[in-house]
N, C-alpha and C positions, 0 to 999 in steps of 0.2 A: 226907617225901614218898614216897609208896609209886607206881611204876610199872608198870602193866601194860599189855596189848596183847590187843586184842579181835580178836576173828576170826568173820567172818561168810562163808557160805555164799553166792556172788554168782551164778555158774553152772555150769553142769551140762550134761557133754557126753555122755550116756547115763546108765546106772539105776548107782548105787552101793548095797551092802548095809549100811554104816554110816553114810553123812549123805544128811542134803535139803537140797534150797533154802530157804534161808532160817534153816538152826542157827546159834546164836552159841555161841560161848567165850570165856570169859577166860583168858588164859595168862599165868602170872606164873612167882615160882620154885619154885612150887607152884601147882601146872594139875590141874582138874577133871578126872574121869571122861567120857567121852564121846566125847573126840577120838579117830581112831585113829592106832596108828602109824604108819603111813605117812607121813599127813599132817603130824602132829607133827613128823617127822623131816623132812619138805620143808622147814616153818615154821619152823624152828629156828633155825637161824642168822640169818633178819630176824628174829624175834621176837625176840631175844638182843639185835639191834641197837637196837629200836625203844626197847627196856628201860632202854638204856645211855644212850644218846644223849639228847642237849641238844635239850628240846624247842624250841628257837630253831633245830634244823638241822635240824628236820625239818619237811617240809611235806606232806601231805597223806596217802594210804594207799599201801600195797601191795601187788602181787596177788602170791599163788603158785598154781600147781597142785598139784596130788598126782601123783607119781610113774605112777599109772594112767594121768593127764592125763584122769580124767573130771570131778572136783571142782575149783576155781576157788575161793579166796580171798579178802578184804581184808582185812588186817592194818591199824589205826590205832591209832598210841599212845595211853595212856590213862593219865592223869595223876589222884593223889589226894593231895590233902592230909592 
């Protein structure tokens, strides 16, 4: 069972230079090109969580901001057989 954690772009509180409304990623223990750090680094720790965790204790998604506090997240686990 391979787990990762999607991240979508929900809102936007002025003009950011590296994401829009509406990017996804996949973030696992190997994460794509695209995110930046910033964000990455805000994500990190739920994403780490979302990873771990018993899909039975987890319900629903999570937001984070970015550090900016211009970019808005949802993080939801993402489960693969």
């Amino acid at each position: 069972m391979k787990k990762t954690v999607k991240v979508e772009v929900m809102e936007m509180a002025g003009k950011c230079i590296n994401h829009k409304m509406g990017d996804k990623f996949e973030v696992g223990l190997m994460t794509e090109a695209g995110i930046c750090t910033k964000l990455l680094h805000s994500i990190y720790p739920y994403a780490m969580y979302l990873m771990s965790a018993d899909s039975k204790t987890v319900s629903g998604s999570l937001k984070v901001t970015c550090p900016d506090g211009i970019v808005r997240v949802k993080l939801t686990q993402h489960i693969t057989e």
